[in-house]
PAKOL-721184 format. One record per residue (C-alpha): residue number from 1; z, x, y. Coordinates in pm, whole numbers, always signed. Each point is the difference from the previous one (the first is absolute). Layout:
pt nupa=NUM z=Z x=X y=Y
...
//
This chain:
pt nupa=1 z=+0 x=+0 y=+0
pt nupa=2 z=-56 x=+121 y=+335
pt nupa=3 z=-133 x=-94 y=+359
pt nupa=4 z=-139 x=+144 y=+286
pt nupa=5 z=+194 x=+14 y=+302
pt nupa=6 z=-204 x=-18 y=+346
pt nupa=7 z=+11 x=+302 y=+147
pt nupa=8 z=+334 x=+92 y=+245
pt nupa=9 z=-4 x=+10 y=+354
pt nupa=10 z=-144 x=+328 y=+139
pt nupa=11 z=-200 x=+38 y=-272
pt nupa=12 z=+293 x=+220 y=-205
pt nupa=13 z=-117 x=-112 y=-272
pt nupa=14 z=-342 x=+36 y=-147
pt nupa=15 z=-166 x=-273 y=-232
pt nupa=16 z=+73 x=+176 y=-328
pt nupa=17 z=+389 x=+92 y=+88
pt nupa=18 z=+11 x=-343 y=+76
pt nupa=19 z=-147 x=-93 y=-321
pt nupa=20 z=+287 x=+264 y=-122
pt nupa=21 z=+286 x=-119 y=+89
pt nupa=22 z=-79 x=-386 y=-35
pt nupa=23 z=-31 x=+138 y=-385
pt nupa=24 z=+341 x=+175 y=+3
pt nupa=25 z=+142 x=-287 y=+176
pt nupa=26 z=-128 x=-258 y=-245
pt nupa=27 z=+90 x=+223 y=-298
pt nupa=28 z=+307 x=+66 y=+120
pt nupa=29 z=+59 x=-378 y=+16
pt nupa=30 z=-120 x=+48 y=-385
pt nupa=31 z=+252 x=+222 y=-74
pt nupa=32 z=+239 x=-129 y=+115
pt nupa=33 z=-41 x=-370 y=-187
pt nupa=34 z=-9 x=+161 y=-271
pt nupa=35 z=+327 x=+229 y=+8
pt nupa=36 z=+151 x=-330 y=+72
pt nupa=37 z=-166 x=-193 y=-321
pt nupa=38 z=+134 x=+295 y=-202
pt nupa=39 z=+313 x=+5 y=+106
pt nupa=40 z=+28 x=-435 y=-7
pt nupa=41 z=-146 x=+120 y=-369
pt nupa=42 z=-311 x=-183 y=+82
pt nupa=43 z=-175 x=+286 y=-112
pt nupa=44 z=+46 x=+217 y=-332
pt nupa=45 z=+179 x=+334 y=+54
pt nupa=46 z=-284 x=+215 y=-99
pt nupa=47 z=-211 x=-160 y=+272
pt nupa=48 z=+141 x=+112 y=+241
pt nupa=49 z=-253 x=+311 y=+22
pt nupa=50 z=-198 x=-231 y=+188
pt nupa=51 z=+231 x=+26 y=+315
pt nupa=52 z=-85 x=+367 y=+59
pt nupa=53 z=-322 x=-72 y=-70
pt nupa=54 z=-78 x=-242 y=+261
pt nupa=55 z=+160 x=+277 y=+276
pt nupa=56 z=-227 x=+291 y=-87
pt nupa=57 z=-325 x=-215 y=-59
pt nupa=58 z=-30 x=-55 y=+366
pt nupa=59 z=-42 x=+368 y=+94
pt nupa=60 z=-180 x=+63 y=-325
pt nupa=61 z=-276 x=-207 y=+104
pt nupa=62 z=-10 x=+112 y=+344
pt nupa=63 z=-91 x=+307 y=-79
pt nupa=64 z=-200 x=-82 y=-287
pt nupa=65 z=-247 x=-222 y=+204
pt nupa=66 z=+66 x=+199 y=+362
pt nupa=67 z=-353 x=+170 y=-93
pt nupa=68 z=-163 x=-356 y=-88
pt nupa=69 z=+128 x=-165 y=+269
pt nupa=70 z=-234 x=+241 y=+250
pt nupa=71 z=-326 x=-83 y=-165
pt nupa=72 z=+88 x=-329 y=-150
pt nupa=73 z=+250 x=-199 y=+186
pt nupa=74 z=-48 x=-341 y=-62
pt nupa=75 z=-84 x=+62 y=-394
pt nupa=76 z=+320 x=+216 y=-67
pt nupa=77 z=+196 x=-292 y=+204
pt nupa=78 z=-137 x=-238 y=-211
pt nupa=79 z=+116 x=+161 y=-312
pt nupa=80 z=+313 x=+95 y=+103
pt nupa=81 z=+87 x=-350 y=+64
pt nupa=82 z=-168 x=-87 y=-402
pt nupa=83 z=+311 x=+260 y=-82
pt nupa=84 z=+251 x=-178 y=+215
pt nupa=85 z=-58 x=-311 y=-140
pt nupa=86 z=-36 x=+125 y=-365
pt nupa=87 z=+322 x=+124 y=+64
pt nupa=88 z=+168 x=-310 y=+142
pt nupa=89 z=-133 x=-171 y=-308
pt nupa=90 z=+185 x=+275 y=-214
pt nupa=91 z=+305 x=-61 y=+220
pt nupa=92 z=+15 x=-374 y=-66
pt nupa=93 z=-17 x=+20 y=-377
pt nupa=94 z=+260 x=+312 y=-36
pt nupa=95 z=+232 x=-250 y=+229
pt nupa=96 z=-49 x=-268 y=-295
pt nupa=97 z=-221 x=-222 y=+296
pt nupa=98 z=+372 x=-31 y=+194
pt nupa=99 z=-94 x=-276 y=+266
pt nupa=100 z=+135 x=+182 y=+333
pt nupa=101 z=-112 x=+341 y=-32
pt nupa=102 z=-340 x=-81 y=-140
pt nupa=103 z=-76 x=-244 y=+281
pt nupa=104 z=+117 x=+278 y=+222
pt nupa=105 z=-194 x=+264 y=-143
pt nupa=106 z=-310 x=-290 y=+67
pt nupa=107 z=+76 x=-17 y=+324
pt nupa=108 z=-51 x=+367 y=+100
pt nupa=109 z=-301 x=+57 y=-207
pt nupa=110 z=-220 x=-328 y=+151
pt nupa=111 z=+147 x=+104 y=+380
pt nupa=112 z=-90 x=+354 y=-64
pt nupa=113 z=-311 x=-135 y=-88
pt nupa=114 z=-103 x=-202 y=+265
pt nupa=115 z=+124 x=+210 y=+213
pt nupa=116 z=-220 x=+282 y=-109
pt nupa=117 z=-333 x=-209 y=-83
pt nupa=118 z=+77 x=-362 y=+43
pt nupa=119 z=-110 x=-275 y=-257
pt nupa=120 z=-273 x=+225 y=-191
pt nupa=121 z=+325 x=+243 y=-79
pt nupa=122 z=+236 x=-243 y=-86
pt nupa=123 z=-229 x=-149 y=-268
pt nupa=124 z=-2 x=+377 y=-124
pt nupa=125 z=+347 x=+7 y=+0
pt nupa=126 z=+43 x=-288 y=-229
pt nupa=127 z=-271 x=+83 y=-204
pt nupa=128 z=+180 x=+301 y=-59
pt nupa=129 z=+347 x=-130 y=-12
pt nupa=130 z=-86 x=-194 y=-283
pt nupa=131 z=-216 x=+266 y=-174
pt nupa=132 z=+330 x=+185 y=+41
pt nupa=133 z=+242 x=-287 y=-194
pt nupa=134 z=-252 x=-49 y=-311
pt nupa=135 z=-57 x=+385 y=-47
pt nupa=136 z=+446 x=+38 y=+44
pt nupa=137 z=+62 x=-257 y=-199
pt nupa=138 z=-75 x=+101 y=-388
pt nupa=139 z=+163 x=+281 y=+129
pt nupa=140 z=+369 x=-162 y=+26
pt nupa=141 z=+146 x=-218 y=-196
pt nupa=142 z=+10 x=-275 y=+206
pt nupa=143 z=+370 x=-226 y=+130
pt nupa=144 z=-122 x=-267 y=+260
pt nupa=145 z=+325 x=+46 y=+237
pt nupa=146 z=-108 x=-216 y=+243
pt nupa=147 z=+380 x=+37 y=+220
pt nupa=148 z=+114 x=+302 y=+187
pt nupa=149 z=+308 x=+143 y=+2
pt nupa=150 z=+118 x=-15 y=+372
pt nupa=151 z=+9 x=+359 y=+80
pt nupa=152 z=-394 x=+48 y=-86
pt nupa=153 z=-70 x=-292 y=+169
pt nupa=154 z=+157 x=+58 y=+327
pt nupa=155 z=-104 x=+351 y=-37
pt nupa=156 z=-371 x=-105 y=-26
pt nupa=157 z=+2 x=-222 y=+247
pt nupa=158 z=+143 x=+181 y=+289
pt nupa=159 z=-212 x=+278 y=-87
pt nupa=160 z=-260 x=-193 y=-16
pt nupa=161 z=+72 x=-163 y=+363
pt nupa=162 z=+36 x=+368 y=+138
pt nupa=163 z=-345 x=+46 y=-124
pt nupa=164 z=-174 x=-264 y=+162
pt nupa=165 z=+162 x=+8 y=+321
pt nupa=166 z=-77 x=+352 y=+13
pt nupa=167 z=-376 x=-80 y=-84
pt nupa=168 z=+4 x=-288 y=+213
pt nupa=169 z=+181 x=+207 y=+280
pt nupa=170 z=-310 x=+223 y=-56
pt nupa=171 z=-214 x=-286 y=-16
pt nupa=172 z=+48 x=-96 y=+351
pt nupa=173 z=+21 x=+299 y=+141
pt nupa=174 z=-330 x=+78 y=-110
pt nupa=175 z=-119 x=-299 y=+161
pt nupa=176 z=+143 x=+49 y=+321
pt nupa=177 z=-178 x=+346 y=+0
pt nupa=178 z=-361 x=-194 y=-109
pt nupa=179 z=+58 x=-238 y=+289
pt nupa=180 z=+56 x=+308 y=+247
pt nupa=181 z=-332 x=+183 y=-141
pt nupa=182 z=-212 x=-319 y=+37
pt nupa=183 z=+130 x=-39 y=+377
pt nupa=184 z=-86 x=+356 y=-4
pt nupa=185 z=-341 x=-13 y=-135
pt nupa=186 z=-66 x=-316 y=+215
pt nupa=187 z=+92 x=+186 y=+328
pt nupa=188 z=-193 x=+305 y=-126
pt nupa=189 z=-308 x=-246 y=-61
pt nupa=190 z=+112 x=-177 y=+322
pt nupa=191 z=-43 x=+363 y=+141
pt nupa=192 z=-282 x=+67 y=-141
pt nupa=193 z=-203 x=-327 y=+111
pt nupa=194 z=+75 x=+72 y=+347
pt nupa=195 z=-136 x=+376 y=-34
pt nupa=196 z=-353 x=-142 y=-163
pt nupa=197 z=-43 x=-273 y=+279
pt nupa=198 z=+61 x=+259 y=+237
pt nupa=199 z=-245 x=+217 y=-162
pt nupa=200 z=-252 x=-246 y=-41
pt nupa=201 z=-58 x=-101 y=+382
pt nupa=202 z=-172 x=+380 y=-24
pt nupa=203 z=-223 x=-176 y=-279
pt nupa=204 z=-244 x=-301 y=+11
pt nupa=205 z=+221 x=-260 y=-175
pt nupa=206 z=-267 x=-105 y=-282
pt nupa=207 z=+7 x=+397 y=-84
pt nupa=208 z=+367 x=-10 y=+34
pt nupa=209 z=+45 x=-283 y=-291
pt nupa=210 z=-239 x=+143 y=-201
pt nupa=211 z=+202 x=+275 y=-20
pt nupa=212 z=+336 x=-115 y=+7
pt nupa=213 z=-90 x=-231 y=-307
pt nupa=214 z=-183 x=+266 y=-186
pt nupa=215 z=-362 x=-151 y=+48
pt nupa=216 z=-149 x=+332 y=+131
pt nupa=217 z=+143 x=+361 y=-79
pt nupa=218 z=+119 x=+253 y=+271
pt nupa=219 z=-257 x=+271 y=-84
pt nupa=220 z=-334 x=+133 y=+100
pt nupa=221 z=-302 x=-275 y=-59
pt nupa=222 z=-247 x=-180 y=+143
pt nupa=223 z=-227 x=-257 y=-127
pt nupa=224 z=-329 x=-186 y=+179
pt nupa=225 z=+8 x=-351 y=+151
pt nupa=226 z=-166 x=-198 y=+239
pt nupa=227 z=+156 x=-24 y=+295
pt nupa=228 z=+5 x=-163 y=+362
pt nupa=229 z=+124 x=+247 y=+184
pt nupa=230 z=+90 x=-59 y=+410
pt nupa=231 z=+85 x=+218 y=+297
pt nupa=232 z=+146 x=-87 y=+356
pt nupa=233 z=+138 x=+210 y=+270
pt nupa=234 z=+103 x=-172 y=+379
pt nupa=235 z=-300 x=+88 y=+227
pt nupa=236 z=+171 x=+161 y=+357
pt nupa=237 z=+290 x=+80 y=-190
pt nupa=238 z=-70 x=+402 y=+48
pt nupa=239 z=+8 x=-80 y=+392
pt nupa=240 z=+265 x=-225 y=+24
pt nupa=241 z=+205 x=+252 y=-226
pt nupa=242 z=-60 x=+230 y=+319
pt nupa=243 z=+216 x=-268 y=+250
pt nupa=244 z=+266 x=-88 y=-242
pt nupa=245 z=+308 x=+143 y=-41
pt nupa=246 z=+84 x=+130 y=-368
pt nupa=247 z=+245 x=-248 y=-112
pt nupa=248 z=-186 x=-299 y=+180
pt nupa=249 z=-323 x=+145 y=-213
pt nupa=250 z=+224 x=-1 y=-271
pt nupa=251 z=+97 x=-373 y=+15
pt nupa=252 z=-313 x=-136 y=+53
pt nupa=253 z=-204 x=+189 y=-290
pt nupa=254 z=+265 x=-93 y=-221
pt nupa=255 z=+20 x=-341 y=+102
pt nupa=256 z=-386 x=-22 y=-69
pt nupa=257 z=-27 x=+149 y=-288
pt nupa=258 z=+335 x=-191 y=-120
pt nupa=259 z=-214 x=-351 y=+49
pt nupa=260 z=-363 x=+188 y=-146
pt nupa=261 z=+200 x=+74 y=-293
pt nupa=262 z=+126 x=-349 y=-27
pt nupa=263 z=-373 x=-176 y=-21
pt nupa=264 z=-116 x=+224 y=-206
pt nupa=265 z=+303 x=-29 y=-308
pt nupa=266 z=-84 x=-419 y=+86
pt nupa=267 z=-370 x=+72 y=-117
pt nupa=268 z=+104 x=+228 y=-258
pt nupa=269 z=-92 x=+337 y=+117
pt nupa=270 z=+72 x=+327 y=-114
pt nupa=271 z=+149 x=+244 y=+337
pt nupa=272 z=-115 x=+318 y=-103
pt nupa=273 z=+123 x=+168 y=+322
pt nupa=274 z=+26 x=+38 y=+381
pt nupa=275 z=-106 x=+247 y=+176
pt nupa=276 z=+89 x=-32 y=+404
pt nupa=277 z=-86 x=-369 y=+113
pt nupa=278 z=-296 x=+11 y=-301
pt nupa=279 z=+63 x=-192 y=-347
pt nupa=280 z=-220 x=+47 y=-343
pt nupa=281 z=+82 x=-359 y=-261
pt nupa=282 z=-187 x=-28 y=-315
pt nupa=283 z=-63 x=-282 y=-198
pt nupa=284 z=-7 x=+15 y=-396
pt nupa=285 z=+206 x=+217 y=-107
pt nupa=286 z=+304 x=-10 y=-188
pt nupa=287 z=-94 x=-361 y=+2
pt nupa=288 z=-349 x=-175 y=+49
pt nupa=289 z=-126 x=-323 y=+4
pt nupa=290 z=-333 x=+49 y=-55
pt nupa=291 z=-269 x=+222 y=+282
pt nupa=292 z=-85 x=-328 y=+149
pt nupa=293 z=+372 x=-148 y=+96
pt nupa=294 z=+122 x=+365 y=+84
pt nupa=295 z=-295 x=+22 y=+248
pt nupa=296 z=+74 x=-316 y=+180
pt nupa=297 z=+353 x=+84 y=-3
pt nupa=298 z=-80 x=+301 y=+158
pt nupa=299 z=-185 x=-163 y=+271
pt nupa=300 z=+207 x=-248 y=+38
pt nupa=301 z=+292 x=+240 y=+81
pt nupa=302 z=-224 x=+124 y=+262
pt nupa=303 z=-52 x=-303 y=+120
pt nupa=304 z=+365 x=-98 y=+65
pt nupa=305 z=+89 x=+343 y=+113
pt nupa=306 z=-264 x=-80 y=+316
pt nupa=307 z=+201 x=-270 y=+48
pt nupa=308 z=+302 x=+98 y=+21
pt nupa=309 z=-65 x=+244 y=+247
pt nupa=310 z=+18 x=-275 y=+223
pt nupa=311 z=+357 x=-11 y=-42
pt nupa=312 z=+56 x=+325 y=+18
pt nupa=313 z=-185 x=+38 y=+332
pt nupa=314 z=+203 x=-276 y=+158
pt nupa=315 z=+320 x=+196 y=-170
pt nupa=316 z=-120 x=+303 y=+190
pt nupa=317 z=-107 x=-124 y=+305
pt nupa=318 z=+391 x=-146 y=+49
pt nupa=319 z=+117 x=+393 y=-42
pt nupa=320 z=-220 x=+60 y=+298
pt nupa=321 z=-281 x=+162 y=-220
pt nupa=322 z=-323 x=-178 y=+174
pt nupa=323 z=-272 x=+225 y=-160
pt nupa=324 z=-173 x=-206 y=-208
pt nupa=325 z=+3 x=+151 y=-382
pt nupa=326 z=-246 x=-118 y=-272
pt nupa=327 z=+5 x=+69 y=-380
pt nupa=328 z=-361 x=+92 y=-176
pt nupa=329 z=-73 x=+1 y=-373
pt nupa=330 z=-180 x=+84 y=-228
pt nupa=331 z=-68 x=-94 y=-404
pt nupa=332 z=-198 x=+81 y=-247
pt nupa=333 z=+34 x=-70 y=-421
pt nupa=334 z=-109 x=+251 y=-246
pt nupa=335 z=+95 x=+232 y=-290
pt nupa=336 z=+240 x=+195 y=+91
pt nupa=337 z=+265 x=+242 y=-189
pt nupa=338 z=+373 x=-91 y=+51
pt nupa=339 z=+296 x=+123 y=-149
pt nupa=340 z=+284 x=+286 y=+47
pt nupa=341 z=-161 x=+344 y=+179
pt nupa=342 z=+231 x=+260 y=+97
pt nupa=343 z=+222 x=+248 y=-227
pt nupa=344 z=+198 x=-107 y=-281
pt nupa=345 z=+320 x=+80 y=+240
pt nupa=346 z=-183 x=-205 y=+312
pt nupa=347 z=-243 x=-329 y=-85
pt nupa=348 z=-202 x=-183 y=+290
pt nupa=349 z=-97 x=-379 y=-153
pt nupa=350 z=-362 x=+7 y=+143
pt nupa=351 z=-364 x=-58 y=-21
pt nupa=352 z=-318 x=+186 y=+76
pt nupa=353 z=-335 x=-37 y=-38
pt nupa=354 z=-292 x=-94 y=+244
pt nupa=355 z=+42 x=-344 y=+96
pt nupa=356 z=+364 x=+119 y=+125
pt nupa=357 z=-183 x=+237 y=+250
pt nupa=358 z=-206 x=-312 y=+87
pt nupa=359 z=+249 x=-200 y=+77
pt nupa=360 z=+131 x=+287 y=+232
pt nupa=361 z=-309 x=-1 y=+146
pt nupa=362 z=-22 x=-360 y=+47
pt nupa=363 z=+319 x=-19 y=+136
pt nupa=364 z=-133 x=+277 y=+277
pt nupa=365 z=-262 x=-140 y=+75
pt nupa=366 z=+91 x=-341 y=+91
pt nupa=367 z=+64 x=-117 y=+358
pt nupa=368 z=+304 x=-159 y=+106
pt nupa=369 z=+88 x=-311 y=-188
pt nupa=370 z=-259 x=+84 y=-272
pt nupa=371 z=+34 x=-76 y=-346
pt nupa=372 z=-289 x=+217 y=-169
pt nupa=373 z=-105 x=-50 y=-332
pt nupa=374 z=-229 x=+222 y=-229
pt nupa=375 z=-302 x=-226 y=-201
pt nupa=376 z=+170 x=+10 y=-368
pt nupa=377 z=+349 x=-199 y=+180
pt nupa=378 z=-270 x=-207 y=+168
pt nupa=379 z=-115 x=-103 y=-305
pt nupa=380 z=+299 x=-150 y=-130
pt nupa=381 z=+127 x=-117 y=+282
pt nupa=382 z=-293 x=-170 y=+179
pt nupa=383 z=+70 x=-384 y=-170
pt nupa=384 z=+356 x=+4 y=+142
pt nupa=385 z=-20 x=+197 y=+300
pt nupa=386 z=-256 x=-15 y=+269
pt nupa=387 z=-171 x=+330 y=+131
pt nupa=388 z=-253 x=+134 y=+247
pt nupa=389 z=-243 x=+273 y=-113
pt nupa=390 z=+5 x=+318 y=+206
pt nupa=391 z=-273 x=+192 y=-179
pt nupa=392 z=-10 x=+298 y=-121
pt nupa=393 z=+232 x=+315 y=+165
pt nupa=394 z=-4 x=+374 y=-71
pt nupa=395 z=+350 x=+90 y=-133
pt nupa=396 z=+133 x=+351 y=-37
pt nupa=397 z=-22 x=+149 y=-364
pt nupa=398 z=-261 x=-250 y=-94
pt nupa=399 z=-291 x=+127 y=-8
pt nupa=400 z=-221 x=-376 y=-1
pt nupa=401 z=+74 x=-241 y=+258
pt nupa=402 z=+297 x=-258 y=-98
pt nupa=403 z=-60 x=-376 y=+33
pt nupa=404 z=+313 x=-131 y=+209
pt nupa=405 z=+84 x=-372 y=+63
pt nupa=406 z=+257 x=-114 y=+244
pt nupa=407 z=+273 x=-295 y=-117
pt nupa=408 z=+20 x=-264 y=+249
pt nupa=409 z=+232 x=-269 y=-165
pt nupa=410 z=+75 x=-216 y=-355
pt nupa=411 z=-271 x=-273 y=-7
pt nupa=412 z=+227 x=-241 y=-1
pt nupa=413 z=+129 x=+33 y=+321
pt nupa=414 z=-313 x=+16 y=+182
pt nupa=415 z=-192 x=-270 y=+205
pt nupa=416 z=+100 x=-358 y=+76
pt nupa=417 z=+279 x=-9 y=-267
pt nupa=418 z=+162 x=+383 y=+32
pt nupa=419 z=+399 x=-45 y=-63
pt nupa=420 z=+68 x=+226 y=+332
pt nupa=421 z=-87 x=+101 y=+324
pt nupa=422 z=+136 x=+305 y=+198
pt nupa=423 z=-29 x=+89 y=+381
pt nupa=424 z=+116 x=+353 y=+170
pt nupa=425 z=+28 x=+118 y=+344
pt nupa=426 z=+243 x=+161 y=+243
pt nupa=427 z=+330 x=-238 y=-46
pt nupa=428 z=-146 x=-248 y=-219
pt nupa=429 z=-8 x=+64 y=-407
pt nupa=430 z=-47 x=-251 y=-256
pt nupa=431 z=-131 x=-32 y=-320
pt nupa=432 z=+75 x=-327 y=-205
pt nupa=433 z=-101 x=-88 y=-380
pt nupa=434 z=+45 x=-319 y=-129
pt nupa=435 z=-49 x=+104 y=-358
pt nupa=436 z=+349 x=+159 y=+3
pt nupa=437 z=+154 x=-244 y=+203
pt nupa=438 z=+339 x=-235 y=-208
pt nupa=439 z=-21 x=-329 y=+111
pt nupa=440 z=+353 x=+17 y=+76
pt nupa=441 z=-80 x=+302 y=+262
pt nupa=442 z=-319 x=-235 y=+147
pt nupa=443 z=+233 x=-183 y=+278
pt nupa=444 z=+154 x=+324 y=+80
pt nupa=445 z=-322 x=+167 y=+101
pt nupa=446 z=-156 x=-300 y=+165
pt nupa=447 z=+347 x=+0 y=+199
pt nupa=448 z=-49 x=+399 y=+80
pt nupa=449 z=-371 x=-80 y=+121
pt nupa=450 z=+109 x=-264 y=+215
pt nupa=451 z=+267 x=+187 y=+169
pt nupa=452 z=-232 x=+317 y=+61
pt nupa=453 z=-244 x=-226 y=+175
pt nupa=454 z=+198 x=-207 y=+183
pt nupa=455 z=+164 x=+369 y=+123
pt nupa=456 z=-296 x=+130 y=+56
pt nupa=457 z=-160 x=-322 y=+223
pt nupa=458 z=+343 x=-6 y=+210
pt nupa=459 z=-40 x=+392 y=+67
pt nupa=460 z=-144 x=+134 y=+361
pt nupa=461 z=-226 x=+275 y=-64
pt nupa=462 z=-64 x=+167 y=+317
//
């Protein structure tokens, strides 16, 4: 018979000491039981080898199956507790099956056994036990004594008691030290959650998830897709960085690219990076859905990006900042290689390939307020998105003329029934779309619109 206690505060004792001295303990308990059945003459005379015997087996077997127990723990556990509970079948037949200190010896073999491997060991045990009665019991001539003498009874039993309250002691102690290492591992997780969002505002957050849920490996590849690929930079931005003071600067590019960033996560845009006041998005890649959809996504980013530099100009003209600044852009969709480039100590998540420099170049080449698009994006955009041709232009590093096409607006919200209309000039700024427009907000912007004219007719402009 024998248990495992959980191991002791501090960690003074390993897991097979503990397995050691539950064994002594249990034997001990053993022993004892049966000095007391051979003195209440329970037990024959020459029996009583058996009390020595159950003090040494404990260390015998420790060091017996110490060198087991290193490459084979849970097998050499398992038989060890086969032993124990061949042995408490031996112990119940040389007591003549005496009701107290069988029942007691029971008791400390199935706890020590759930204890050490819950329900799976405790069928062992029993298995066991009774493997150990029907091999004892040709053995000895058998006296059912089914009473106990008082002395091996009380003996038993508070021995007994000791045991369990000591493995119970254990017991809980052991749990109290699980319940601080989960709190621990929970604030370490807790810790470690807050380090990877932190680390993943320096990555795109569809490469960040990949990533953090194992979808894509942390190591030098690339692979060919078709992407939309777009570039944007704030056209007088150079000059008015020339007027500014640093920290204003500071403010207002991070502002704006605060809000770019924004639209373009809403349409599902990968931020590769920005560089200055200038921002490179790609579309299809980690996720796609489909050349077509990423393409009008793409332009449709653009699209809302125009417009809210609206905002932004009204934001900035409030600060005192009256030079008028304009965002141009370009797009173009094509094959292009994207993965991790760098060292294996330092990765960038990027793409190359030529219809990124033509997108570049796009983006360059527009005027103020331009959204320029390169033929291929034309093509699967044109049935959503309406656009004006500008021919053909000569673009650096290509060495034929590129066919460019200029976005104007979504289809839908052009002529008699377009869902907005927009008006700018010095002190005035509005741009209103129905389509996005709760009915419960409806009153409140008639009410707005009402007020700002009946303001602006009661005003003396000299």
């Amino acid at each position: 018979m024998t248990s495992v206690l959980p191991e002791r505060r501090g960690g003074l004792a390993t897991r097979p000491l503990r397995e050691y001295y539950a064994r002594v303990f249990a034997y001990l308990v053993c022993a004892a039981t049966l000095a007391a059945g051979t003195f209440s003459g329970v037990l024959p005379e020459q029996h009583l080898w058996m009390v020595p015997y159950t003090l040494f087996y404990p260390h015998i077997v420790y060091f017996t199956a110490a060198r087991f127990k290193r490459t084979q723990p849970e097998l050499t556990s398992r038989v060890l507790l086969c032993l124990d509970a061949l042995h408490t079948g031996a112990a119940i037949v040389l007591l003549q099956f005496s009701a107290t200190p069988s029942l007691m010896f029971l008791l400390i073999l199935f706890v020590s056994a759930l204890i050490t491997g819950g329900l799976r060991h405790f069928s062992l045990a029993a298995l066991a036990a009774v493997a150990g009665l029907a091999l004892c019991a040709p053995l000895v001539p058998l006296q059912f004594n089914l009473t106990t003498p008082p002395l091996m009874a009380v003996l038993s039993i508070v021995a007994t008691m000791a045991y369990v309250c000591v493995a119970a002691y254990f017991v809980h102690e052991q749990g109290l030290r699980l319940a601080q290492a989960r709190s621990e591992i929970k604030a370490e997780q807790e810790k470690a959650a807050r380090l990877a969002r932190n680390l993943a505002k320096y990555l795109s957050p569809q490469v960040w998830e990949s990533i953090f849920h194992g979808k894509r490996h942390v190591r030098l590849e690339t692979q060919r897709k078709k992407l939309s690929v777009f570039f944007s930079d704030i056209k007088g931005f150079t000059e008015l960085s020339e007027e500014l003071e640093a920290e204003a600067l500071t403010d207002l590019l991070n502002n704006y690219l605060n809000d770019m960033a924004k639209i373009a996560l809403k349409h599902g845009g990968t931020i590769d990076k920005f560089i200055g006041d200038a921002v490179m998005i790609f579309f299809g890649d980690p996720t796609t859905n489909g050349a077509k959809r990423d393409a009008v996504a793409a332009v449709s980013m653009a699209i809302a990006m125009r417009k809210h530099m609206k905002v932004l100009r009204q934001q900035w003209r409030s600060q005192g900042i009256t030079k008028p600044m304009e965002i141009r852009m370009g797009v173009s969709t094509g094959y292009c290689t994207v993965g991790n480039f760098g060292a294996d100590t330092r990765m960038d998540y990027t793409i190359i390939g030529r219809d990124v420099n033509l997108a570049s170049r796009l983006e360059s080449a527009a005027n103020a307020g331009e959204i320029l698009i390169a033929h291929e994006t034309y093509s699967l955009v044109k049935d959503v998105i309406m656009c004006r041709d500008r021919g053909q232009i000569s673009v650096k590093g290509f060495s034929k003329p590129v066919q460019i096409y200029e976005v104007v607006d979504f289809r839908r919200d052009l002529g008699a029934t377009s869902s907005y209309m927009e008006h700018e000039m010095p002190g005035f700024s509005m741009y209103l779309d129905t389509n996005n427009i709760e009915n419960f907000d409806k009153e409140r912007v008639i009410k707005a619109l009402q007020q700002a004219a009946q303001k602006l007719r009661d005003k003396v402009i000299y």
